[in-house]
N, CA, C and O atoms as a printed pandas DataFrame, in Angstrom:
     atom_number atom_name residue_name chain_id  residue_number  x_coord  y_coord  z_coord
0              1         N          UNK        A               1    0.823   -1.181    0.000
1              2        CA          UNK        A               1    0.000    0.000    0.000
2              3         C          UNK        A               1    0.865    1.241    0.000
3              4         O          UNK        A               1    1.883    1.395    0.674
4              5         N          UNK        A               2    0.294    2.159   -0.896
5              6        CA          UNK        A               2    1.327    3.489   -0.656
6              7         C          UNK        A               2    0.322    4.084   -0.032
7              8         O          UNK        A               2   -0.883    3.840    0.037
8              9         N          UNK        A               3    1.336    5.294    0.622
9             10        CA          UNK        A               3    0.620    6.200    1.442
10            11         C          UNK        A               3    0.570    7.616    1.184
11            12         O          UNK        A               3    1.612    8.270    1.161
12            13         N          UNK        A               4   -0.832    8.273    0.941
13            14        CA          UNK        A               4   -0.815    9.451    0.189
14            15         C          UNK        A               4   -0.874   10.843    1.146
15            16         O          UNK        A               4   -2.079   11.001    1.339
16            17         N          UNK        A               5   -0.421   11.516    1.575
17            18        CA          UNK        A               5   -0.254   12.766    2.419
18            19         C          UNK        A               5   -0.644   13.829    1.774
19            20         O          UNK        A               5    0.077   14.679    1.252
20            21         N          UNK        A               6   -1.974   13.778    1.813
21            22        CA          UNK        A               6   -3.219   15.030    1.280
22            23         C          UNK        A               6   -3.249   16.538    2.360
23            24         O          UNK        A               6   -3.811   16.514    3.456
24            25         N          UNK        A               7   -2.612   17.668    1.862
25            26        CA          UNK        A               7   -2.928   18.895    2.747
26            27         C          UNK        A               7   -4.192   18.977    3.477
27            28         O          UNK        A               7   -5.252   18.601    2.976
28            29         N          UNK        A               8   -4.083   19.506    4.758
29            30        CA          UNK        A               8   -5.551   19.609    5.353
30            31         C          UNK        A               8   -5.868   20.799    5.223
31            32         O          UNK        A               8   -5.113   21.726    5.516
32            33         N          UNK        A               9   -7.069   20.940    4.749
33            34        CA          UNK        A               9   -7.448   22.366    4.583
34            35         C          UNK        A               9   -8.195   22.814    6.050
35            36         O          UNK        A               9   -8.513   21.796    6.664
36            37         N          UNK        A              10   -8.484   23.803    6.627
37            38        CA          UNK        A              10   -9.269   24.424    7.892
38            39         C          UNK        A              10   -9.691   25.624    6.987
39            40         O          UNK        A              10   -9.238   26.306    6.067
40            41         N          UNK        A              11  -10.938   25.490    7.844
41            42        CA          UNK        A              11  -11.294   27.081    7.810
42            43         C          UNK        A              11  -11.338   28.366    8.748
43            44         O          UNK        A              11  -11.873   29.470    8.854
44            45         N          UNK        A              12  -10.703   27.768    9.175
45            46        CA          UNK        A              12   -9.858   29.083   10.290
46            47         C          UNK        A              12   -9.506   29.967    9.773
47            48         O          UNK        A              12   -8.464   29.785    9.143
48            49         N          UNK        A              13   -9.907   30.909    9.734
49            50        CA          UNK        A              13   -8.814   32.120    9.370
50            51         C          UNK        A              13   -7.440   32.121    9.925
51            52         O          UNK        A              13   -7.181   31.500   10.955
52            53         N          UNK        A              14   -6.324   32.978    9.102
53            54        CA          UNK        A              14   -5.007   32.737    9.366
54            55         C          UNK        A              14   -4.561   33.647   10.344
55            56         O          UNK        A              14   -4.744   34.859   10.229
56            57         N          UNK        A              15   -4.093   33.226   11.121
57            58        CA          UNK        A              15   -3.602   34.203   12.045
58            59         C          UNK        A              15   -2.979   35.654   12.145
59            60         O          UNK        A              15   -1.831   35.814   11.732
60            61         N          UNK        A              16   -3.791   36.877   12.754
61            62        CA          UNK        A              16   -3.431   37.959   12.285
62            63         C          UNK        A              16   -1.874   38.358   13.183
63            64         O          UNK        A              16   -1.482   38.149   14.331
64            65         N          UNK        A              17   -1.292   39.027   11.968
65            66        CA          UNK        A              17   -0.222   39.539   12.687
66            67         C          UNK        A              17   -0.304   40.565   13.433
67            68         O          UNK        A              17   -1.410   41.102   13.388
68            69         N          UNK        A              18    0.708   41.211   14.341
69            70        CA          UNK        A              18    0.354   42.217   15.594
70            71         C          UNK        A              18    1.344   43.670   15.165
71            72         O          UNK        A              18    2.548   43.816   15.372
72            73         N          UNK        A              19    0.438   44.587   14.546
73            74        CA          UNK        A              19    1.030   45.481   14.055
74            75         C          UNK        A              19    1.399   46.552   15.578
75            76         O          UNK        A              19    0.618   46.856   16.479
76            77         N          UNK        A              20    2.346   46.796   15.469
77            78        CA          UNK        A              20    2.670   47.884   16.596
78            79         C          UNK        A              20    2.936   49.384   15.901
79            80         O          UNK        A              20    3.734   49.635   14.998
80            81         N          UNK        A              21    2.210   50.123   16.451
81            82        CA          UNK        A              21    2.823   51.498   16.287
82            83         C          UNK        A              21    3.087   51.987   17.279
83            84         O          UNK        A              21    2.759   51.551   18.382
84            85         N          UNK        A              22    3.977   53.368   16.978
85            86        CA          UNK        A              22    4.599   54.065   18.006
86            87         C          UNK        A              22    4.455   55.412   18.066
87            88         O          UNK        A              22    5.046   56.191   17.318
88            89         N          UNK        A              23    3.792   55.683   18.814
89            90        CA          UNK        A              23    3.218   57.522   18.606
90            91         C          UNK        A              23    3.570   58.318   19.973
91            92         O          UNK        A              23    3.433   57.873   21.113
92            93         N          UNK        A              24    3.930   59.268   19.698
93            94        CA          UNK        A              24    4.537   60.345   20.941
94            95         C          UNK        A              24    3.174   60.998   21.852
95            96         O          UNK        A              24    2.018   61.046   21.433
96            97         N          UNK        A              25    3.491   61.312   22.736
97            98        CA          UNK        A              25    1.943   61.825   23.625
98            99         C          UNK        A              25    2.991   62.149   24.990
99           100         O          UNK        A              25    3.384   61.452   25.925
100          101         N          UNK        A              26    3.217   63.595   24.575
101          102        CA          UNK        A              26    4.029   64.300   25.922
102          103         C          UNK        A              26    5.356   63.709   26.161
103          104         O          UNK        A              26    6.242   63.719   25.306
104          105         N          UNK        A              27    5.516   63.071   27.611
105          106        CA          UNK        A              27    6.367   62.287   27.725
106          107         C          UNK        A              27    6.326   61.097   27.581
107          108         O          UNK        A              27    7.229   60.468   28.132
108          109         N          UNK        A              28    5.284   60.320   26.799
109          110        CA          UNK        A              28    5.133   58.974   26.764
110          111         C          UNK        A              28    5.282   58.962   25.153
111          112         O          UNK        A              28    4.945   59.772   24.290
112          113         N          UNK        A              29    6.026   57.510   25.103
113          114        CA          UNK        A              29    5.996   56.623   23.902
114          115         C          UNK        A              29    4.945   55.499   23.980
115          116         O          UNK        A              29    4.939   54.383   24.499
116          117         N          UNK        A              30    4.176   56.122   23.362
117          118        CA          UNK        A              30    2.743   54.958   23.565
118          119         C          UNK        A              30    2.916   53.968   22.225
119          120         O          UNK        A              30    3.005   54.443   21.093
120          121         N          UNK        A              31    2.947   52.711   22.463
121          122        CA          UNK        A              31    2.711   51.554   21.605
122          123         C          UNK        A              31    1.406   51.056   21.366
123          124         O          UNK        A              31    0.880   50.381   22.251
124          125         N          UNK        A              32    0.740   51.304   20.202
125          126        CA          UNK        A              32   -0.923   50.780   20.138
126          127         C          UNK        A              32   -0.669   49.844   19.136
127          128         O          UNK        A              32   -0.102   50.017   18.057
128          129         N          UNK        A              33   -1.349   48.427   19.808
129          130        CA          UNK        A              33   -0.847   47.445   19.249
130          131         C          UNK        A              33   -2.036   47.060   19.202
131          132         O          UNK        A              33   -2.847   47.413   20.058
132          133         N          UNK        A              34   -2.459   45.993   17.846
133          134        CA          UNK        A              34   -3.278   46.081   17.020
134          135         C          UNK        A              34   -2.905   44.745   16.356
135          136         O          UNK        A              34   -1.891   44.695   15.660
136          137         N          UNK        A              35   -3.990   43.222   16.612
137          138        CA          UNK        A              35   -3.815   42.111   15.848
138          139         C          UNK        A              35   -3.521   41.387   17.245
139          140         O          UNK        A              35   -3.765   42.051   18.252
140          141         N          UNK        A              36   -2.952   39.908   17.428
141          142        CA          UNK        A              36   -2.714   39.320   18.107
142          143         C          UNK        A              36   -1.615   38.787   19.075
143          144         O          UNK        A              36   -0.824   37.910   18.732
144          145         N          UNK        A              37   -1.614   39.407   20.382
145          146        CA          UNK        A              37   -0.023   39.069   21.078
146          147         C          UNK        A              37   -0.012   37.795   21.518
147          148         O          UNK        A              37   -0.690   37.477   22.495
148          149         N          UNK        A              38    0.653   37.027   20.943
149          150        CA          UNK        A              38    0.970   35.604   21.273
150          151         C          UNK        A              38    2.740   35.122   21.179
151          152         O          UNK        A              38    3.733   35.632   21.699
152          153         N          UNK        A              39    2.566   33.856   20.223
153          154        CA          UNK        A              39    3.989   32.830   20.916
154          155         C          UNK        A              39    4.758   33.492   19.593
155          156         O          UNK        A              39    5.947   33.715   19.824
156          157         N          UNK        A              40    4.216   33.928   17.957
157          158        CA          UNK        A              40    5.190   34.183   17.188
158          159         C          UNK        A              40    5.114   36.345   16.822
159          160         O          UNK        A              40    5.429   36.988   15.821
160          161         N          UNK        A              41    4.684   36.686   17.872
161          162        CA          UNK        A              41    4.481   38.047   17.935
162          163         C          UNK        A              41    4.775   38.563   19.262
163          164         O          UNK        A              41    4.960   39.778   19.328
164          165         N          UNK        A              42    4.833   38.072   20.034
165          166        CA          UNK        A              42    5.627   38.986   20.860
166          167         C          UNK        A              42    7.021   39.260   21.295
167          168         O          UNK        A              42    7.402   39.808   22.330
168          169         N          UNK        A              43    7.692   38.788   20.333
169          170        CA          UNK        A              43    8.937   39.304   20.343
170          171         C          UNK        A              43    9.138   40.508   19.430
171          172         O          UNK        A              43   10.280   40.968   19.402
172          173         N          UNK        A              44    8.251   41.058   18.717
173          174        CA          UNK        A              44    7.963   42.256   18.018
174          175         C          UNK        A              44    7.286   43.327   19.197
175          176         O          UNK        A              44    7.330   44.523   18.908
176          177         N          UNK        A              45    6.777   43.008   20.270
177          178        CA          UNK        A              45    6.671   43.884   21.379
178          179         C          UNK        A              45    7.919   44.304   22.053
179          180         O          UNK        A              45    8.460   45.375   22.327
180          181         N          UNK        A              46    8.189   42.929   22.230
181          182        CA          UNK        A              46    9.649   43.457   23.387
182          183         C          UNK        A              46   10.349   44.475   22.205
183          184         O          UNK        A              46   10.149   45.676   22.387
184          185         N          UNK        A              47   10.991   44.167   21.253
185          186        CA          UNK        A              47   11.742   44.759   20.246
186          187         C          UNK        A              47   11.394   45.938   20.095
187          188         O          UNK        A              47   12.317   46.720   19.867
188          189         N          UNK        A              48   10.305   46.381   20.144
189          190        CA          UNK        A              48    9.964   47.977   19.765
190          191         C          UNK        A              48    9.763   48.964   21.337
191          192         O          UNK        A              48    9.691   50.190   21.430
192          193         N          UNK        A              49    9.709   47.887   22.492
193          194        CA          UNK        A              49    9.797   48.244   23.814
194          195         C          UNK        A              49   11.380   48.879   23.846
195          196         O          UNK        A              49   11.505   50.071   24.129
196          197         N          UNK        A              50   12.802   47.902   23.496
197          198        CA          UNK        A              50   13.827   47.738   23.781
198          199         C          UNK        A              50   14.475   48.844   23.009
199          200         O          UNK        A              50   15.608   49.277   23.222
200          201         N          UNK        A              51   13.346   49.399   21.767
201          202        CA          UNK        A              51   14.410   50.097   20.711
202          203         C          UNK        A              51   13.679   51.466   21.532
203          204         O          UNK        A              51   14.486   52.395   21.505
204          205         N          UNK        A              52   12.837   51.720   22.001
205          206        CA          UNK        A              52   12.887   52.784   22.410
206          207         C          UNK        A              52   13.322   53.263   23.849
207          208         O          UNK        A              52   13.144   54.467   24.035
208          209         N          UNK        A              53   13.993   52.377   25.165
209          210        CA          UNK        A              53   14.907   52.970   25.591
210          211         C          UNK        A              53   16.147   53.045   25.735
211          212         O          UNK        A              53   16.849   53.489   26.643
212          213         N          UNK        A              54   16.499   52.287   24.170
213          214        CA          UNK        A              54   17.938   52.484   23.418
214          215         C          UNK        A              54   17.909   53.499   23.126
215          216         O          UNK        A              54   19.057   53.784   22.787
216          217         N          UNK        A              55   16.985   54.726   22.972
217          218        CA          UNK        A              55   16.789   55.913   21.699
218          219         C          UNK        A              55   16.185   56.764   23.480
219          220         O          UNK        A              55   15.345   57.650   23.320
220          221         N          UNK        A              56   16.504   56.549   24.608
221          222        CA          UNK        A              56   16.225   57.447   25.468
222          223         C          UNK        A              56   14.394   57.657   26.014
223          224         O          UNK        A              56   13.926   58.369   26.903
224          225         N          UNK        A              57   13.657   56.623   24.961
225          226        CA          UNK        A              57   12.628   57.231   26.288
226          227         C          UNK        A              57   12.792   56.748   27.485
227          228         O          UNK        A              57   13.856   56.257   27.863
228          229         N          UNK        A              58   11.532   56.861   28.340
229          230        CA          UNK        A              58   12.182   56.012   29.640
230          231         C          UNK        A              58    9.978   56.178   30.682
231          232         O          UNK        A              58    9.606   55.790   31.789
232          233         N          UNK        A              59    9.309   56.816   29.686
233          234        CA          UNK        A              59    7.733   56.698   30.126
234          235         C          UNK        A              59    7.130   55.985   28.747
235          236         O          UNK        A              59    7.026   56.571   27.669
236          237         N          UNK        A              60    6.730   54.511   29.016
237          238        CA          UNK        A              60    6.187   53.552   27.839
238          239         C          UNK        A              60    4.678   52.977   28.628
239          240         O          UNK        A              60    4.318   52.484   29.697
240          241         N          UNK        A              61    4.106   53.412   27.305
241          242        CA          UNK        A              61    2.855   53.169   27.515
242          243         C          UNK        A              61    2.146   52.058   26.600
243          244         O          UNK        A              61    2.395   52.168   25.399
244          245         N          UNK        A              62    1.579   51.353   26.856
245          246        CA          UNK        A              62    1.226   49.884   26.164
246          247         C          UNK        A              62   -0.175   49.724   25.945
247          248         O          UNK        A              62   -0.900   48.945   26.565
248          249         N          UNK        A              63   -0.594   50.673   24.831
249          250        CA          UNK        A              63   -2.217   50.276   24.415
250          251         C          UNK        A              63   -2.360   49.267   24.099
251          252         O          UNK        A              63   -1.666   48.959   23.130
252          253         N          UNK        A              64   -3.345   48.088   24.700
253          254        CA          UNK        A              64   -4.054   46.980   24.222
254          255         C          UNK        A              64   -4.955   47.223   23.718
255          256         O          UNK        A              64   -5.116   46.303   22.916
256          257         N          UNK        A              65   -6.093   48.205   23.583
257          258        CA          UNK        A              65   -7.514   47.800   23.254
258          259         C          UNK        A              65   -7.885   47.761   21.664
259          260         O          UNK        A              65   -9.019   47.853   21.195
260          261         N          UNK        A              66   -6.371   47.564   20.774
261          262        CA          UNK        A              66   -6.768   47.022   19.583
262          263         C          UNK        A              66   -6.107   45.266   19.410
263          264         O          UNK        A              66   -6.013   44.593   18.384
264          265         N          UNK        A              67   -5.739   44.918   20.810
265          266        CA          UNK        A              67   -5.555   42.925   20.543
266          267         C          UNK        A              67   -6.800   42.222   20.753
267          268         O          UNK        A              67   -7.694   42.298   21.597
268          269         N          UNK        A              68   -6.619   41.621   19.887
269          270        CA          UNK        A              68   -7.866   40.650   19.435
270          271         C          UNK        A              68   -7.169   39.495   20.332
271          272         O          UNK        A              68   -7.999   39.046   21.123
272          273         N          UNK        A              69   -6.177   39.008   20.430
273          274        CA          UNK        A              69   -6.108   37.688   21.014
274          275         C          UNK        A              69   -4.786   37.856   22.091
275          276         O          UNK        A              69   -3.935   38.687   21.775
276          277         N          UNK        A              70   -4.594   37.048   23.412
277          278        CA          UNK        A              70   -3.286   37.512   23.952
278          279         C          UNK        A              70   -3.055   35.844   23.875
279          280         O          UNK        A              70   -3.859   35.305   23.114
280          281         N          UNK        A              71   -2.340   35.159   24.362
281          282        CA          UNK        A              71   -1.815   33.955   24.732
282          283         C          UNK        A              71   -0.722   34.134   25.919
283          284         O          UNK        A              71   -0.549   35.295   26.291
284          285         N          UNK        A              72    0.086   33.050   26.599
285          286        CA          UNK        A              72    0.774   32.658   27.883
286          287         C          UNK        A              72    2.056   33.562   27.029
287          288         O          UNK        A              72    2.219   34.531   27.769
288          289         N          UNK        A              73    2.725   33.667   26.217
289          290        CA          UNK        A              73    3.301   33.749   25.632
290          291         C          UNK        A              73    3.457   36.042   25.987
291          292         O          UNK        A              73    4.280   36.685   26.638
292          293         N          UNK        A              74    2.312   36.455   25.221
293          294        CA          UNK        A              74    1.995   37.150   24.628
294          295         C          UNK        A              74    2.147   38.074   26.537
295          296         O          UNK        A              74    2.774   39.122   26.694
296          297         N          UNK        A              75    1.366   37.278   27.764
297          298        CA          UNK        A              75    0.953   37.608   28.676
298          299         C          UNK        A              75    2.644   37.675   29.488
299          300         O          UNK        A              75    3.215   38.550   30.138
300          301         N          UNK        A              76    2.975   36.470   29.109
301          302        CA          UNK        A              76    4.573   36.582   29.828
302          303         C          UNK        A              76    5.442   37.996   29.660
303          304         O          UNK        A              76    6.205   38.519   30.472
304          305         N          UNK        A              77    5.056   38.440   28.305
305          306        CA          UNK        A              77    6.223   39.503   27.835
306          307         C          UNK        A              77    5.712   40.484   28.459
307          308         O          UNK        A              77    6.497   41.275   28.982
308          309         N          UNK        A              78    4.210   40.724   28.589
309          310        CA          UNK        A              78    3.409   42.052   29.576
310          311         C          UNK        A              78    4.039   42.022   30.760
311          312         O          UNK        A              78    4.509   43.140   30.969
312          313         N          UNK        A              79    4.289   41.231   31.687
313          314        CA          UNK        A              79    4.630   40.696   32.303
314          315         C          UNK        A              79    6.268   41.113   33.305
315          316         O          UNK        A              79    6.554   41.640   34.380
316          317         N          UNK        A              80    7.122   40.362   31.907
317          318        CA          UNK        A              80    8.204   40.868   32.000
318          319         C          UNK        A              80    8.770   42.418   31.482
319          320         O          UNK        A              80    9.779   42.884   32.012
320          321         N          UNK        A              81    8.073   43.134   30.460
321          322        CA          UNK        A              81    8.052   44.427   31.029
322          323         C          UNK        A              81    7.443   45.267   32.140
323          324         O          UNK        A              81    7.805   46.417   32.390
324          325         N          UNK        A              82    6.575   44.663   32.728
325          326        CA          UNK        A              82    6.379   45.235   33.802
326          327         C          UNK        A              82    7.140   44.963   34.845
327          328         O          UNK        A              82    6.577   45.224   35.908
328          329         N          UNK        A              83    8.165   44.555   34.941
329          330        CA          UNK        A              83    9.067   43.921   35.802
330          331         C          UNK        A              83    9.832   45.011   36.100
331          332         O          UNK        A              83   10.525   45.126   37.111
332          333         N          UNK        A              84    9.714   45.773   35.265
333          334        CA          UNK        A              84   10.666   47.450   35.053
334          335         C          UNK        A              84   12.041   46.983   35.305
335          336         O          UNK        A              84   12.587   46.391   36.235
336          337         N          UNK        A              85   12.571   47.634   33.704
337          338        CA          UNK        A              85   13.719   47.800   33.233
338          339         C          UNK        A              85   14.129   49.071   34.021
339          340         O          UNK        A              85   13.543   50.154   34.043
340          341         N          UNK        A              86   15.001   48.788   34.513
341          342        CA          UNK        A              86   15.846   50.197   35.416
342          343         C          UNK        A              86   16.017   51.613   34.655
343          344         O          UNK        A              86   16.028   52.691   35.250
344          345         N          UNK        A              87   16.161   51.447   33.115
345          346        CA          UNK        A              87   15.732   52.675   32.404
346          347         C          UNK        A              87   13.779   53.478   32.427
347          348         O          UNK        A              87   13.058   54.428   32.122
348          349         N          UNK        A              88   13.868   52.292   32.975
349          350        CA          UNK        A              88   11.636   52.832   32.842
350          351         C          UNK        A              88   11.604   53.552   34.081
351          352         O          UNK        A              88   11.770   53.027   35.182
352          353         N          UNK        A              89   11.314   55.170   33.804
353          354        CA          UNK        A              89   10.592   55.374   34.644
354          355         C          UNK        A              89    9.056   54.862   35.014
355          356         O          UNK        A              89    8.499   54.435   36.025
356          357         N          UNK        A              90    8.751   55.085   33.909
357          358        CA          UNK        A              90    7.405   55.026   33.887
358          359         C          UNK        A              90    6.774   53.982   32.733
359          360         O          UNK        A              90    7.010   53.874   31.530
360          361         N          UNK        A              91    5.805   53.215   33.693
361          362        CA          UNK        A              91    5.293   52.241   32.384
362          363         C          UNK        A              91    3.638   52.043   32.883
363          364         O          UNK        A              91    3.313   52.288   34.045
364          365         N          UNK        A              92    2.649   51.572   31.854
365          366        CA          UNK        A              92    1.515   51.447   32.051
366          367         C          UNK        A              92    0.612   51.269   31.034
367          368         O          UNK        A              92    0.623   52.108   30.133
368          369         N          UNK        A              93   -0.448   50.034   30.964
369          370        CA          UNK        A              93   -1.327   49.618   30.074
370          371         C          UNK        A              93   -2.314   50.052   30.421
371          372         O          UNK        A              93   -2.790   50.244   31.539
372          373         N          UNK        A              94   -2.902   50.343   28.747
373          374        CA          UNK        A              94   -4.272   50.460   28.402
374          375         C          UNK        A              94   -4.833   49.488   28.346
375          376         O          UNK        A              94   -4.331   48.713   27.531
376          377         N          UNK        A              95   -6.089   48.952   29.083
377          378        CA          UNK        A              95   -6.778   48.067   29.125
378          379         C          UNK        A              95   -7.226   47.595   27.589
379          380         O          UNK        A              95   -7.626   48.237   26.618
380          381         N          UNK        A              96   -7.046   46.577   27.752
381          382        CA          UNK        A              96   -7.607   45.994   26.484
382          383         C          UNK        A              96   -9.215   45.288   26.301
383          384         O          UNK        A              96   -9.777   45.275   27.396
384          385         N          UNK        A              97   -9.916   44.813   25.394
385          386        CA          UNK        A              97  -10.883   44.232   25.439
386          387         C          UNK        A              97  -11.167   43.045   25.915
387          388         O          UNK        A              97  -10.318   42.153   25.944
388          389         N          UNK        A              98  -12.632   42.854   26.430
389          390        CA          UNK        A              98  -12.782   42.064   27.269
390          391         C          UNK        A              98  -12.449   40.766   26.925
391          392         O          UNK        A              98  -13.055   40.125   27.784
392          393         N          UNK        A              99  -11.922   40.028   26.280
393          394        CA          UNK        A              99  -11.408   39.021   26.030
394          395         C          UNK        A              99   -9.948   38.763   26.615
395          396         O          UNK        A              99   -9.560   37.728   27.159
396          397         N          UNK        A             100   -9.300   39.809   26.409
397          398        CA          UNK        A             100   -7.791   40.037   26.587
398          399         C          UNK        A             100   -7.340   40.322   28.385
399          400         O          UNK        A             100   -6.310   40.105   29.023
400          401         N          UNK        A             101   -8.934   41.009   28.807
401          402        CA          UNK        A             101   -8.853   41.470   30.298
402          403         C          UNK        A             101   -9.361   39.838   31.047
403          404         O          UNK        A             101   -9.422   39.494   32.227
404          405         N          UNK        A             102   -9.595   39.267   30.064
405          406        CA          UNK        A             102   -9.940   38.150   31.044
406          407         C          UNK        A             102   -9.306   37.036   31.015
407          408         O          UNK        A             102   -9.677   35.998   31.564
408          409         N          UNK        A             103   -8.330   37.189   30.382
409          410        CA          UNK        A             103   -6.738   36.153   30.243
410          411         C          UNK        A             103   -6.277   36.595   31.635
411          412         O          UNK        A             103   -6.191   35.822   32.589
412          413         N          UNK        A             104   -5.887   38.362   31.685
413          414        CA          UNK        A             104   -5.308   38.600   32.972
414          415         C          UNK        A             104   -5.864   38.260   34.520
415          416         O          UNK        A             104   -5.187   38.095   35.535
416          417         N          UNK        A             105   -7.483   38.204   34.347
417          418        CA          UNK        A             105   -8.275   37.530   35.419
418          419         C          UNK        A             105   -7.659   36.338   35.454
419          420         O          UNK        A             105   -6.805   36.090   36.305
420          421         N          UNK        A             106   -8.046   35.442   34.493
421          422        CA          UNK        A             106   -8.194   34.049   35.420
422          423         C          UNK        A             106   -6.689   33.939   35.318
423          424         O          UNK        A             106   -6.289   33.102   36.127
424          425         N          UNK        A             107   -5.746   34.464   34.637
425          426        CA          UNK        A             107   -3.994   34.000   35.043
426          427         C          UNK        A             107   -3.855   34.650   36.232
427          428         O          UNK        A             107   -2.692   34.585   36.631
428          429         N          UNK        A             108   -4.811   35.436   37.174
429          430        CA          UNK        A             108   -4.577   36.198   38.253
430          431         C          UNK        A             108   -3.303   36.943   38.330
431          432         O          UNK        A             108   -2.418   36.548   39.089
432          433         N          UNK        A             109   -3.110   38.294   37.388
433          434        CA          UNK        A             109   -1.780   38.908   36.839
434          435         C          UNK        A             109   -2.557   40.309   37.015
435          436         O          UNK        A             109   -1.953   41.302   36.610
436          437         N          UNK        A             110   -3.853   40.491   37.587
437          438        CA          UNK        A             110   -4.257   42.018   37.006
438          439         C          UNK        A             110   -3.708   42.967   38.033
439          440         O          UNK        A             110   -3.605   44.152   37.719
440          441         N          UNK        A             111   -3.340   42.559   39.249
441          442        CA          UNK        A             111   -2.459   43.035   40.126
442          443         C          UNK        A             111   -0.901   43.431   40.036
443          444         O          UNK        A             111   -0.322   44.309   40.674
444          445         N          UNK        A             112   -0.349   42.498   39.018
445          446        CA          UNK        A             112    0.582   42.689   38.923
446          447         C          UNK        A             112    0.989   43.648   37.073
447          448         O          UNK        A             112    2.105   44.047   36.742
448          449         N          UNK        A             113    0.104   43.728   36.492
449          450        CA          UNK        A             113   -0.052   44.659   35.829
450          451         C          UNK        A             113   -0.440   45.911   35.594
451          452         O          UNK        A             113   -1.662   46.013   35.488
452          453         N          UNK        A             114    0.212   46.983   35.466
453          454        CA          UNK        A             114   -0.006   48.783   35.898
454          455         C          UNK        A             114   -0.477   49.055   34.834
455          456         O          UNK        A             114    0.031   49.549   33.827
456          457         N          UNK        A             115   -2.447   48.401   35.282
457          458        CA          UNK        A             115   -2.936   48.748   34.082
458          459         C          UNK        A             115   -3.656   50.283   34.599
459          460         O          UNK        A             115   -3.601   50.576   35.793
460          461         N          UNK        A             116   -4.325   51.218   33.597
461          462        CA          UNK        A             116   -4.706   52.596   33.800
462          463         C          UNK        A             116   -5.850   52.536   33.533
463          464         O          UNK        A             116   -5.984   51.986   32.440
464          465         N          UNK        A             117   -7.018   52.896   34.086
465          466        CA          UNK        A             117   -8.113   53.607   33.509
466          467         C          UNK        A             117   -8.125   54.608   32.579
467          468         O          UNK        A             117   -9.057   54.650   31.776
468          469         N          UNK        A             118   -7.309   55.367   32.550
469          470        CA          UNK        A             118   -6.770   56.948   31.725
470          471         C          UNK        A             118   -6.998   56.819   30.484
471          472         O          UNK        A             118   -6.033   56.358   29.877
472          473         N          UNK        A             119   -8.134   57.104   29.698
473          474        CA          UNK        A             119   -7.908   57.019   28.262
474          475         C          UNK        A             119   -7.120   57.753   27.664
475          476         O          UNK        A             119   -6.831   58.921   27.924
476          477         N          UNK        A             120   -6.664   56.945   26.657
477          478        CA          UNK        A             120   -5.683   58.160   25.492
478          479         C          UNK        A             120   -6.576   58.019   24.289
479          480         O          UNK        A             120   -7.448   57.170   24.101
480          481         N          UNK        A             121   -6.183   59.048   23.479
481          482        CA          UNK        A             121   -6.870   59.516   22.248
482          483         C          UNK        A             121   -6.389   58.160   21.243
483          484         O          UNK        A             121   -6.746   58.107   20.066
């Protein structure tokens, strides 16, 4: 018998990538991130975290409320920037949508995340 190895098709949609931007607001470098923080995208967080207090900021602000999806992954790196890098003065998330706020519930992390009520534009 031979054996034939037929592609599986899904209909999943393909996984969106996690666009980050970076926009100035006073003394903050706010990151509004947009698409999904998980296991092959969040090293595009840390990276745009890392390049900007190579370049001197030192107040980073972390809009979620355009991620559609977070994962263990995605939650670790929140995580470990909040751990504060000795260059951060200042750091703090925008709450994200209720999907994303309720990863941080049940991983019981919302304490340990400096998240803000404060809207930004």
């Amino acid at each position: 018998m031979h054996r034939i190895d037929a592609p599986v098709l899904s209909d999943a949609p393909p996984p969106q990538l996690l666009e980050v931007r970076v926009e100035p607001d006073r003394q903050w470098a706010v990151l509004r991130l947009t698409g999904e923080l998980e296991l092959t995208t969040a090293a595009r967080l840390t990276s745009a975290v890392q390049e900007l207090l190579d370049v001197g900021f030192d107040a980073i602000r972390i809009d979620l409320r355009g991620v559609t999806f977070i994962d263990s992954t995605g939650l670790r790196a929140l995580l470990k920037l909040a751990g504060r890098d000795p260059r951060v003065a200042t750091f703090e998330l925008v709450p994200g949508p209720p999907a994303v706020q309720r990863v941080f519930e049940l991983c019981g992390v919302e304490d340990l995340l400096p998240l803000t009520a404060r809207p930004t534009a």
